[in-house]
N, C-alpha and C positions, 0 to 999 in steps of 0.2 A: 640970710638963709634960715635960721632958726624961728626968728620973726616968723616970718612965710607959711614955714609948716606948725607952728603954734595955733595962728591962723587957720588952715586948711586940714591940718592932720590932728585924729586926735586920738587918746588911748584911753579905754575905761575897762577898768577889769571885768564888767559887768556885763559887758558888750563884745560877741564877736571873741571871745575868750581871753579880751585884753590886747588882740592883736590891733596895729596901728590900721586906722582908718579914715576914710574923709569924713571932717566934723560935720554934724548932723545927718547923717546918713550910716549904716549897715557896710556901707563896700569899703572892703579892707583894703589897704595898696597893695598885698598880695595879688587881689583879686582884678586889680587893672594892669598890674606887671603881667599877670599871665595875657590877658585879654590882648596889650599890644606886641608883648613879645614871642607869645607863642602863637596865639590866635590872628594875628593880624590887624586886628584891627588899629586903629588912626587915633590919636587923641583926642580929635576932634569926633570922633566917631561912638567912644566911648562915651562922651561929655554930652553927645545927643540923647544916644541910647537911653542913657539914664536922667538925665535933664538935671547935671552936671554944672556947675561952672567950670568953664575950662579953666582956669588957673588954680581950682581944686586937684583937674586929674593931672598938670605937669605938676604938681606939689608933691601929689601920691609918685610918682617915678625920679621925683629928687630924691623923695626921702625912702624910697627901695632903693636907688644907687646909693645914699648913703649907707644903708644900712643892707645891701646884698645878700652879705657871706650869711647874716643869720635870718634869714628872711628865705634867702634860698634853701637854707639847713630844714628851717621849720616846713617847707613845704616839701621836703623830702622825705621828711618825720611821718607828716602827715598822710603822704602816699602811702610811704610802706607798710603803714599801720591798714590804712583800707584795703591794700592786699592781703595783708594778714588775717582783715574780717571777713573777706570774700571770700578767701581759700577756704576760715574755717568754719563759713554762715553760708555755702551755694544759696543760690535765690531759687527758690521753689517753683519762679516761672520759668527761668532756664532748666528746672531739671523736666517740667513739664513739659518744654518744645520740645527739649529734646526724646523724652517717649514718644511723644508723638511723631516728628519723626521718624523716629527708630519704628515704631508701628507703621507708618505710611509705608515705607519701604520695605516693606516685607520680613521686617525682623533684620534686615541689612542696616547697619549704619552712613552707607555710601549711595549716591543717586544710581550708581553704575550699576 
């Protein structure tokens, strides 16, 4: 198993923030643990997308099972921090629909 992901998996602090990745490429095993387990999609499907080896992307999901509890922490990190930036950065074009909006309808905030 080690072999495998030495092979397929790799870490460079330089890269990706250090977070583990498949070797020669950008896509982090975070980033294929979401793709199949939240997103749906198929291993095989991933490994197209990206023109992947497939024994790259079940590498990336050995080595998120092995490594879950802190793999799932950091991407928890990671959300609540972008909430944090949203809450206290609004995006300028959201505040623009919604004047607009709120002007289309009359000064109403509701269609009704």
């Amino acid at each position: 198993m080690q072999a495998l992901s030495r092979e397929h998996i790799e870490i460079s602090p330089d890269v990706r923030a250090g977070k583990p990745r498949i070797a020669g490429t950008r896509i982090a095993v975070e980033d294929v643990a979401v793709m199949h387990l939240k997103m749906g999609y198929s291993l095989m499907e991933i490994a197209g997308k990206y023109d992947l080896c497939l024994a790259s992307v079940y590498a990336a999901m050995a080595y998120y099972f092995d490594y879950r509890n802190e793999i799932d922490r950091q991407i928890k990190e990671e959300d609540e921090s972008i909430r944090v930036l949203k809450s206290n950065y609004p995006s300028r074009l959201q505040e623009k629909l919604k004047s607009l909006t709120y002007a289309d309808n009359g000064g109403t905030c509701c269609n009704s």
